[in-house]
N, C-alpha and C positions, 0 to 999 in steps of 0.2 A: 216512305219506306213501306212496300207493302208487308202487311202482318199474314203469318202464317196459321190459315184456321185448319181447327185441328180438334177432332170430337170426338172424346173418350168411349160415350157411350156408343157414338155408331160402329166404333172400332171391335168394341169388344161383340156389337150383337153379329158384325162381320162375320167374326172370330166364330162366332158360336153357330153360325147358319154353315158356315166350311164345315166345320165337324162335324153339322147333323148332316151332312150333304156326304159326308165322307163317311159315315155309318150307318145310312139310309140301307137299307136291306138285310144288313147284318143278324146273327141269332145272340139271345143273351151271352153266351159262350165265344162269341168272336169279338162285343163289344168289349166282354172282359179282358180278351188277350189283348185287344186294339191299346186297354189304356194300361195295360201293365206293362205293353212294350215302350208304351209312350213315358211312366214314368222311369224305366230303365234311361230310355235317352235320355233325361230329364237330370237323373243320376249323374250321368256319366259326365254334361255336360257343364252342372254346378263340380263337380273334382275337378273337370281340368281347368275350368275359370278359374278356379281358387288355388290351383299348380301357377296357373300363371300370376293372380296378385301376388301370391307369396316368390314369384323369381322377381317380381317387381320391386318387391321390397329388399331385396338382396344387395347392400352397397357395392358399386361395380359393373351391373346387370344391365346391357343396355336395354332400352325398354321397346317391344315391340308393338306396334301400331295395330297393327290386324289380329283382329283373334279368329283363331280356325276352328270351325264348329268341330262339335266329336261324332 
C-alpha cells in the first residue's frame, strides 16, 4: 500500500509565502482591510458550518455530503 506523505510544516510555509505573495505591495491600510475582510469570511463561514452541524443533528434531517463555502 503506498502511504500518503504529507508535511505539515511545508504546507503551512506554502500557506504563508501565498499571502506574502498576495500582499506583496500593499500600504499598512490595505493590509489592514485585506485581513479584516478575511476574517469577515472566516466569520461567516464558521456560522454556516455550524447551521449545518446543528441541521445534522436534527432527528429526521437527511444529512448532506458537500458543504458549500459561504
Amino acid at each position: 500500500m503506498d502511504r500518503l506523505k504529507f508535511n505539515c510544516v511545508e504546507m503551512q510555509h506554502q500557506g504563508a509565502a501565498a499571502i506574502l505573495e498576495e500582499l506583496k505591495g500593499m500600504t499598512r491600510s490595505q493590509e489592514l482591510a485585506f485581513w479584516q475582510e478575511r476574517t469577515e469570511q472566516l466569520k461567516r463561514r464558521q456560522k454556516f458550518l455550524q447551521q449545518q452541524a446543528e441541521k445534522e443533528r436534527q432527528p429526521g434531517v437527511a444529512r448532506d455530503s458537500q458543504v458549500k463555502p459561504v
